[in-house]
C-alpha positions in Angstrom: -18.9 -68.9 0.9 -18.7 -65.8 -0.8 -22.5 -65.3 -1.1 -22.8 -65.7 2.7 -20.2 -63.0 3.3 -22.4 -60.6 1.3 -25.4 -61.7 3.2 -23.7 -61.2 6.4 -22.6 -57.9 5.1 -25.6 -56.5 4.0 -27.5 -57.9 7.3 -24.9 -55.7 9.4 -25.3 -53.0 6.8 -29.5 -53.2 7.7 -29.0 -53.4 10.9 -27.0 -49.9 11.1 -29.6 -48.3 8.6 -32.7 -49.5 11.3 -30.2 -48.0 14.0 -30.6 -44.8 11.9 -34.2 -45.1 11.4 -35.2 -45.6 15.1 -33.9 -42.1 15.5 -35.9 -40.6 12.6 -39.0 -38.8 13.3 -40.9 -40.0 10.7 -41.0 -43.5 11.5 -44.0 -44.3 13.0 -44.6 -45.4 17.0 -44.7 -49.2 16.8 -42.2 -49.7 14.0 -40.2 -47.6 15.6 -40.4 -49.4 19.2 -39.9 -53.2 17.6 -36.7 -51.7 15.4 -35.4 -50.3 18.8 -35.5 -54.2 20.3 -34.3 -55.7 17.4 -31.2 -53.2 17.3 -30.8 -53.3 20.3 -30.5 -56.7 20.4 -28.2 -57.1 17.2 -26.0 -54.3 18.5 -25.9 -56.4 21.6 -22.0 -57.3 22.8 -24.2 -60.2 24.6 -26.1 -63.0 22.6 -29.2 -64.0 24.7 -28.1 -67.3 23.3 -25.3 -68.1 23.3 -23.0 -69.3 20.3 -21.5 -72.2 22.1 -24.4 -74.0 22.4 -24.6 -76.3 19.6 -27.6 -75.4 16.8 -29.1 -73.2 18.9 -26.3 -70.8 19.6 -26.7 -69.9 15.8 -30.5 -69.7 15.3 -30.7 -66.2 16.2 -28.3 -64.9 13.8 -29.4 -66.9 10.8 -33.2 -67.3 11.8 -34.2 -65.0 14.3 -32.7 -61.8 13.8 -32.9 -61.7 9.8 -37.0 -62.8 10.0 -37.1 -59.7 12.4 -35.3 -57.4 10.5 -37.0 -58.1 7.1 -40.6 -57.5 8.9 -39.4 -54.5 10.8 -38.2 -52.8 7.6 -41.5 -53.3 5.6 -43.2 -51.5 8.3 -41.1 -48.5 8.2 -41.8 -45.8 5.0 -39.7 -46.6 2.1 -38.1 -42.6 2.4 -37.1 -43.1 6.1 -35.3 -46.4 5.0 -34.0 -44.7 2.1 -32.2 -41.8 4.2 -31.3 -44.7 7.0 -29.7 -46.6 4.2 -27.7 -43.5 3.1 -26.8 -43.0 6.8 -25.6 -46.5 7.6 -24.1 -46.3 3.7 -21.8 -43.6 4.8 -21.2 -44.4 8.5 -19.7 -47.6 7.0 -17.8 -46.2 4.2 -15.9 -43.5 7.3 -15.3 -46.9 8.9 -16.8 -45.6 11.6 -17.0 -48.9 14.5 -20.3 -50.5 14.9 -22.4 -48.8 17.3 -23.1 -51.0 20.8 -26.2 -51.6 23.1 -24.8 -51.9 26.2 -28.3 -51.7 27.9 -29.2 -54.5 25.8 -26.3 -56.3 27.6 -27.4 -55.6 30.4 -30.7 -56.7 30.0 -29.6 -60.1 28.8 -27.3 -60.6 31.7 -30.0 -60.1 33.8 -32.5 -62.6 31.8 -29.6 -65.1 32.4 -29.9 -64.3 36.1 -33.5 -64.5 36.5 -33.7 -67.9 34.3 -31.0 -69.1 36.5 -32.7 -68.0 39.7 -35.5 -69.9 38.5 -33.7 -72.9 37.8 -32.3 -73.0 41.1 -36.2 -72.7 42.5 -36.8 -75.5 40.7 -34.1 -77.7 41.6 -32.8 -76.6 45.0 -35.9 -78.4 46.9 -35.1 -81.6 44.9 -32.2 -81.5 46.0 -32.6 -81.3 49.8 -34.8 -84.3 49.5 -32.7 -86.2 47.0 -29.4 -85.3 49.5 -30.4 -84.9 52.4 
């Protein structure tokens, strides 16, 4: 149990350093754009799915987001995650609150909205035939 509390640990402590790294100049244009949705996304108040949902509720924190983050971070230049790390090091240690995307909230609300306006596409003209 132990082993997974450091793993969770140093996953949050990552995802603050790529937080730190998005804003650094010298990461380049496309690692910088795919460490933007991934921290947004992880700083997210919202899961886009959610963890009541049996299995599947969990496979973006255990599988998803960790893949991303380890690819993300061999993109950006070992100095600029090196600085990051420091950042996120001491932002942590000040115990300084987690930073939150609230426009990543936002966005996932409205994906929930336009999946269920779909849904209801889908099943609204079976059921006017099927009721009535």
């Amino acid at each position: 149990m132990e082993r997974l509390r450091a793993w969770a640990r140093a996953l949050k402590h990552d995802v603050l350093a790529l937080w730190f790294a998005c804003r650094d100049p010298r990461t380049p244009l496309l690692p910088k754009l795919l460490a933007s949705l991934i921290v947004a996304y992880a700083l997210s108040p919202i899961d886009l799915i959610p963890d009541f949902i049996p299995v599947l509720g969990f496979v973006d924190e255990l599988i998803l987001l960790p893949g991303a983050l380890y690819l993300v971070l061999k993109l950006i230049p070992p100095p600029v995650m090196h600085d990051a790390r420091n950042q996120a090091r001491a932002w942590l240690d000040a115990k300084r609150d987690q930073p939150r995307s609230w426009a990543a909230a936002a966005l996932i609300v409205l994906v929930w909205f336009a999946l269920l306006a779909w849904l209801w596409r889908v099943i609204e003209p079976w059921l006017a035939r099927t009721l009535g």
